[in-house]
N, C-alpha and C positions, 0 to 999 in steps of 0.2 A: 132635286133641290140644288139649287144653284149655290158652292161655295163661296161666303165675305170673299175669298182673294180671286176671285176671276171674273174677267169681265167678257170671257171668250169658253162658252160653255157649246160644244158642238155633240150632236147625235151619230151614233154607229147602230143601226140594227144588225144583229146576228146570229146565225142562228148556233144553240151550246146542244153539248154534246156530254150524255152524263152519262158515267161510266158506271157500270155496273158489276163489274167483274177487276177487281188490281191486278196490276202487273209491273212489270219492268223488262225492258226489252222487249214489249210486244212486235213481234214481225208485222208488218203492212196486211201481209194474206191473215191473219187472224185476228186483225184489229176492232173489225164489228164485233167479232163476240164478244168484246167486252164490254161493249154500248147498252145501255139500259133504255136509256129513252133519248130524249131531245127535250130542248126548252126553247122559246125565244127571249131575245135579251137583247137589254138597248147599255150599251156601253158606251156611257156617257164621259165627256174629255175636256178639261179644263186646258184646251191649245194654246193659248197665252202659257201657260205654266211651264207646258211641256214642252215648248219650243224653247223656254227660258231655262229647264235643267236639259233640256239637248247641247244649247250652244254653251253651259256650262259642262258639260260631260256628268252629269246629276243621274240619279234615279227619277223616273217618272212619277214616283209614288203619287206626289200632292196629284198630280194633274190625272191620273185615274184609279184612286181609290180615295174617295171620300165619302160622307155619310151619302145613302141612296145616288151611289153614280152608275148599279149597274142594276137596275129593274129585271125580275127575271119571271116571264113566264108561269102556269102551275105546269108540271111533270106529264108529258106527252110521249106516252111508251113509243116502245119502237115498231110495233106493228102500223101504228097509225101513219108511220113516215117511211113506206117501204123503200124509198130512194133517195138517202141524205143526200146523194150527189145533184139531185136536179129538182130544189126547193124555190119556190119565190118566195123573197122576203120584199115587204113594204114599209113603209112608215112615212106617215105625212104630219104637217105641222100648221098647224090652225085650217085645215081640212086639205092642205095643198099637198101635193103627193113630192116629197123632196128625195126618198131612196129607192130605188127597185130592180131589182136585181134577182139572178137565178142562183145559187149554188155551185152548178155548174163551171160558172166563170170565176171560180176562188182557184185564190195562186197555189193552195196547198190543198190534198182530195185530206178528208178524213182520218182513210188510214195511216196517209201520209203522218199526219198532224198526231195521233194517237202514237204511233210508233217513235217519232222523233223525239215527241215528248217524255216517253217511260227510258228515252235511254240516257235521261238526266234526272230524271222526276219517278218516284214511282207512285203511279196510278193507285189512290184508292176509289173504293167501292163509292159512290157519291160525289167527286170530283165532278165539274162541270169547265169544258174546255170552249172558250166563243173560239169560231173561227174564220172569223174575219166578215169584212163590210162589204157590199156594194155600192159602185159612185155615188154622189149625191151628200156626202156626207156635208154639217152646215154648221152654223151656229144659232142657239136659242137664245130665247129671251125669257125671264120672268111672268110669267101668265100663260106662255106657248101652250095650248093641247096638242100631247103628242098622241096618233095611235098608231102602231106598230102591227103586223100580222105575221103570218106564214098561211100561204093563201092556202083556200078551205080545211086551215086545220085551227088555227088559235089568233086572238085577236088582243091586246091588251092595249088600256089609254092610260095615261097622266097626265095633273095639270106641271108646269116651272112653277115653283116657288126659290124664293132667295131666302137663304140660313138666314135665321134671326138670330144665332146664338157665334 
């Protein structure tokens, strides 16, 4: 749903990472154990906003957490994805293919991202961490269908609508 204050609503597919096991200070070399499954998720960004508490030194909040900004996947254990490193994610936009990309090519692996995270956060049981997009990202519109994948394993569509409230 598109928020009243943005007129600059942009799509991120990505793939999350749900943990199944807490921690703090997890090490890199034991950072899968504590992975439960996987999800896909479209982390939705009101860029107008964000750009507007960047250049004021703001929190990002408005511009990515709003009602339905991050769609998320059903729970896709972790057998199903034996190698979070080398995933294709897709997602197109009124049938045209706008993101795609491999896993692979993310600036942070996993364990990287799991580790760095528990040694300010600690990790519970059910957390889900996105970690990050492939090029493409864009801005939508009001009626856009989006559908999103993680190829041969999950698929999920929405339509834009704009808050009425």
């Amino acid at each position: 749903m598109v928020p009243l204050y943005t007129n600059n609503l942009h799509h991120e597919v990505e793939l999350g990472v749900v943990i199944g096991k807490g921690g703090t200070s997890i090490p890199q070399a034991a950072a899968m154990e504590h992975v439960a499954g996987y999800a896909l998720c479209l982390d939705m960004t009101a860029r107008d906003i964000q750009d507007e508490c960047k250049s004021k030194g703001l929190p990002w909040t408005l511009a990515k957490a709003f009602n339905t900004s991050c769609p998320v996947s059903e729970f896709i254990p972790k057998e199903r994805i034996p190698d979070p490193g080398s995933v294709n994610l897709w997602l197109k936009v009124n049938d045209k293919l706008r993101q795609s990309g491999c896993t692979s090519q993310m600036i942070f692996s996993i364990p990287y991202l799991i580790s760095y995270i528990s040694d300010f956060i600690t990790l519970e049981e059910g957390d889900l961490i996105l970690t990050g997009t492939p090029k493409g990202v864009s801005a939508v519109q009001e009626h856009d269908e989006l559908q999103a994948g993680i190829e041969d394993v999950v698929t999920m569509s929405f339509r834009v609508d704009r808050q009425d409230y």
